[in-house]
VOBA-416508 format. One record per residue (C-alpha): residue in one letter; x negated, y, z. Coordinates in steps of 0.2 Angstrom, whole numbers, plus 2048, in hexadecimal, padded with zeros to 3 digits. Example, Ala and Ser with C-alpha at 12.3 -4.5 7.8 and 13.67 -1.06 7.14 Angstrom:
2
A7C27EA827;S7BC7FB824;
//
This chain:
73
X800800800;X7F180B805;X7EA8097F3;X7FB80D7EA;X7FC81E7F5;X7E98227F0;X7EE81E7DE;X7FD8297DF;X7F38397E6;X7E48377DB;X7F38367CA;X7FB8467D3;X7EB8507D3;X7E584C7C3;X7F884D7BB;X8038577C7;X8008697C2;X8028647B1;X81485D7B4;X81886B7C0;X8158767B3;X81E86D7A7;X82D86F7B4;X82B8817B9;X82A8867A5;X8388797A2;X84687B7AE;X8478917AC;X84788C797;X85788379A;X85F88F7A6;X85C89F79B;X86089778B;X87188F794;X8738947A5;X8748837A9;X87C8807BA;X88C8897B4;X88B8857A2;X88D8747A7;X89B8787B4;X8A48837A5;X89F876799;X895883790;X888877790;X88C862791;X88285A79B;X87C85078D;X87685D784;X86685877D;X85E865786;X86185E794;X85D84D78F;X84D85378C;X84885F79A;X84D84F7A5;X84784279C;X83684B79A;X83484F7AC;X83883D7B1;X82C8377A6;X81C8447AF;X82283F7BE;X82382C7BD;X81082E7B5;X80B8337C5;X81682B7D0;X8168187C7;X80C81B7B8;X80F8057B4;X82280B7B1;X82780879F;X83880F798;
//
């Protein structure tokens, strides 16, 4: 278990400001370009979106690289 933690912090400080970046640019796009808490509540903006699909699945994706890099979707 010691190992796994030690893997898991060494993959945060060499990928986690990249994907924390990647988050913080991310999330503001979508809420300028849709204001994206009410556009889905006013379906303004589905919840399927592909915008959303992708700001989600891309920030999954940096997260589970540091996190459980062996996951495969």
């Amino acid at each position: 278990m010691a190992a796994r933690l030690l893997g898991v912090l060494q993959r945060e400080q060499r990928q986690g400001g990249a994907a924390g970046v990647a988050e913080r640019v991310g999330l503001p796009r979508l809420l300028r370009a849709h204001g994206l808490a009410d556009g889905i509540a006013e379906g303004r903006l589905p919840a399927d979106a592909p915008s959303v699909h992708t700001y989600l699945w891309r920030t999954t994706q940096g997260r589970l690289a540091i996190d459980n890099p062996a996951y495969r979707w």
